[in-house]
N, C-alpha and C positions, 0 to 999 in steps of 0.2 A: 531267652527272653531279653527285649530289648531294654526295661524299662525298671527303676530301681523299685516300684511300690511291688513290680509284679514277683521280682527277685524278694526284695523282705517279707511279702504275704505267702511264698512258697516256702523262704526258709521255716520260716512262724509255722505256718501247715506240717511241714516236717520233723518240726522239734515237736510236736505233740505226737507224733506215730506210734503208736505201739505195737511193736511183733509183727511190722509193717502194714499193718490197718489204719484206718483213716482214722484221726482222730474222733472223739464224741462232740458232738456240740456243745456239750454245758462246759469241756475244758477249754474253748476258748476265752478267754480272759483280752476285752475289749481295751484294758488299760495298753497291754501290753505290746498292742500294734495301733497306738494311738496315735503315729505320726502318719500312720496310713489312713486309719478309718474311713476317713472322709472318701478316699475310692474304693472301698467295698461296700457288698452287698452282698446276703444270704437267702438263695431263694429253697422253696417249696418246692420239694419234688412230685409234683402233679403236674398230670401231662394235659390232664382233662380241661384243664384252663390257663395252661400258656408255663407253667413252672412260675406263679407270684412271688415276684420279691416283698419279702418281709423287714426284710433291713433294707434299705438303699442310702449311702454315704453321700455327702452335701457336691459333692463332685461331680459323683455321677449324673445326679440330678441337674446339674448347671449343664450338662452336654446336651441334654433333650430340653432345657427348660422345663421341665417338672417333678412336680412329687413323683417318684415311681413308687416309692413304696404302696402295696397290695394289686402295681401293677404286674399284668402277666411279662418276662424276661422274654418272651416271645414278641410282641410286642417292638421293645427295640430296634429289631431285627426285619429285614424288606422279607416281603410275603417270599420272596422266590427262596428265600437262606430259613425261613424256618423249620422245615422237615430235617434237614441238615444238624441244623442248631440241637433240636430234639433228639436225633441221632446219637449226638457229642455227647451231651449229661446223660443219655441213656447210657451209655460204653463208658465213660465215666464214673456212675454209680455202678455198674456191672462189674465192672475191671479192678474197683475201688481206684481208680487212678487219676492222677492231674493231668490236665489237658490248658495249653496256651492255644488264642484265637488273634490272626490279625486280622483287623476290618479297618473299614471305612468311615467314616461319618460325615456329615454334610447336611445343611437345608437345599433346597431347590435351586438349583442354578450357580451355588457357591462355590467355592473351592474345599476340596476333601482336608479333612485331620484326618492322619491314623491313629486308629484307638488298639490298645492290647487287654486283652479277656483273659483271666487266670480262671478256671475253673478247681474248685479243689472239692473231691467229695468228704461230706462229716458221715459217722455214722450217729445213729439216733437212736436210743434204747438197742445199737446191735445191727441196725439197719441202715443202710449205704442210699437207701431209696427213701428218704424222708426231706434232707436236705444238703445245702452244697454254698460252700464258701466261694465267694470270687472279688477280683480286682477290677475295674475298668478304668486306664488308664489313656489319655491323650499323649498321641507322641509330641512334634512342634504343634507351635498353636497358630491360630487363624483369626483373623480380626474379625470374625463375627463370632469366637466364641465369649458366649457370657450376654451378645446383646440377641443372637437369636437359636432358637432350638435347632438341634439339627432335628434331621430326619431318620427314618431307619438305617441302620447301620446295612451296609455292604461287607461281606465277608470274604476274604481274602486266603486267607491258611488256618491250618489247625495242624496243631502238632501236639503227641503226649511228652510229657514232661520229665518221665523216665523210662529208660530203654527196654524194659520186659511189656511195659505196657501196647497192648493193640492200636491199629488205626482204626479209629470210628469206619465200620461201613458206612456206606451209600444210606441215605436216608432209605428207613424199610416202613414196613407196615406194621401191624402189631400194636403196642404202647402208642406208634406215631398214627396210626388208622384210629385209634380209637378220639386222638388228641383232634383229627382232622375235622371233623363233625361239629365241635365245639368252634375251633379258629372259621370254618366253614360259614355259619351263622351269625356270622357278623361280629363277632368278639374278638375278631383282631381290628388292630390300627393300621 
């Protein structure tokens, strides 16, 4: 990981482990990574409409220009990278494992920032597939961040975060066929 918020909210994720399980959600304690907050974000693990962020940090939201919070995490991401994307949290809550993401981001015709993705799964009464901790962090900055949104992010790599964990396959069907129906009709950006 390139970037210090994505290094503290792994550490943090890690210090909650128990008997190498993914931490619960209710033990995250917001005080405690309050010099980050503002680049995370905990989405909904529903594939049926996009994986919604439910939390989205003041950060994240200055990169698109908007409230993301109750939008779909798919969404951010250009149509061509979302099955993909879907794939990652899928292997991620499967694997129970951390996953880092490099992309792109950019408005129309601008010049790109890189952004770095922590993905961290929680479990939830016991369950890996309910929700999922992450970071979104800008590498250098760009003089239109702050005065215009970018656009969907471009994705670049992905890599798990510790060595026993799987590479995400190739975006499949399944959880992502059923997600495709809903993104299909219009409910993506």
């Amino acid at each position: 990981m390139r970037h210090a918020v994505s290094n503290e909210i792994y550490a943090y994720w890690r210090g909650l482990k128990k008997d190498g399980c993914p931490p619960e959600r209710n033990a995250l304690e917001p005080g405690a990574i309050r010099g980050v907050l503002a680049d995370t974000f905990v989405l909904d693990f529903d594939a049926a409409r996009g994986f919604p962020l439910r939390i989205c940090g003041s950060r994240v939201n200055d990169i698109f220009m908007t409230e993301l919070r109750g939008a779909p995490f798919l969404q951010i991401w250009r149509e061509a990278d979302r099955f993909r994307i879907a794939s990652i949290l899928e292997t991620a809550a499967e694997e129970e494992a951390p996953y880092v993401l490099a992309a792109e981001a950019r408005p129309a015709g601008l010049a790109p920032v890189e952004i770095e993705v922590t993905l961290l799964p929680l479990r939830h009464q016991g369950a890996t597939r309910e929700r999922m901790l992450g970071s979104l962090t800008v590498g250098r900055g760009s003089d239109w961040l702050g005065l215009i949104g970018s656009g969907p992010a471009a994705l670049k790599a992905c890599r798990p975060l510790e060595p026993d964990a799987a590479e995400p396959p190739p975006a499949t069907l399944g959880l992502l066929g059923r997600a495709r129906a809903g993104w299909r009709e219009g409910r993506n950006v």
